[in-house]
N, C-alpha and C positions, 0 to 999 in steps of 0.2 A: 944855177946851171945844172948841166947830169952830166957822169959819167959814164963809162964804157966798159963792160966786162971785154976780156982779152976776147971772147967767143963773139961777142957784138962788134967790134971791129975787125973781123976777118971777116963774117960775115957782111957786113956791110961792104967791103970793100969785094968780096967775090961777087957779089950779087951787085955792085955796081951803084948801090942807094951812095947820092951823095950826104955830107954834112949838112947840105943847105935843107933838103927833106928832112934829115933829120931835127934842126932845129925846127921849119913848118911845123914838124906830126908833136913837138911840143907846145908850142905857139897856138895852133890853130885845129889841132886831133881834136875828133872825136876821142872820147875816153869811156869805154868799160872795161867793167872786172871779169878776170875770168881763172878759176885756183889760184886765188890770190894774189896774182898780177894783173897789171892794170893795161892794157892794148889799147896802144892808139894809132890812130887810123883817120883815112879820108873822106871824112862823107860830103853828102850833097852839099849842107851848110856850111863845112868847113872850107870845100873848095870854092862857094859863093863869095865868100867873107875872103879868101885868099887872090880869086879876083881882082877884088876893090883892092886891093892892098899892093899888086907883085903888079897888076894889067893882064889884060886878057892874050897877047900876045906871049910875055914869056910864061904864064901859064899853058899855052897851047903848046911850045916848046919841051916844057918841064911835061905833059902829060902821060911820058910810057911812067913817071916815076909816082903818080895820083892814087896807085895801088899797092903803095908801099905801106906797109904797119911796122911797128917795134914792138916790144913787151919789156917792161918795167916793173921794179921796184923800189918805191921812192923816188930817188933823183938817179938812179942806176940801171942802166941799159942793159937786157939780159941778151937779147936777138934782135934782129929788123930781117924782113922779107919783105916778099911781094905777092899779095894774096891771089889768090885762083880761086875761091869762092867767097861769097859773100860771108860777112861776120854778123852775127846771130845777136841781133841787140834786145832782144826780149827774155 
């Protein structure tokens, strides 16, 4: 499982990302590196594959939260947000 720095759950809980995203963007993230933490994140595939899995209905519902990321290291949560620009996979 992962846990929480004190700063990723206040975070998380200001900004409204629930637990359930949170376990997705582990389950089903995209993952790149970026200064040595790991972002993950909602892509195209990930939301395909989450789909099949949740239904297209409560994903419709879940969708203001589709642009939510965290940052990691190891099994420990540093922040989660919600992006406003797109993440740079190259």
């Amino acid at each position: 499982m992962y846990s929480m720095t004190t700063h990723a759950e206040h975070r998380s809980q200001a900004r409204g990302i629930p637990t359930l995203i949170i376990d997705w963007l582990f389950t089903y993230g995209e993952e790149i590196y970026d200064h040595g933490c790991e972002i993950l994140f909602f892509d195209r595939r990930s939301k395909k594959e989450l789909r099949k899995v949740a239904g297209r209905q409560i994903l419709a519902k879940l969708d203001k939260y589709m642009n939510s990321y965290l940052v990691k290291e190891g099994d420990l949560v540093i922040t989660v947000g919600h992006r406003t620009k797109s993440i740079r996979t190259n």
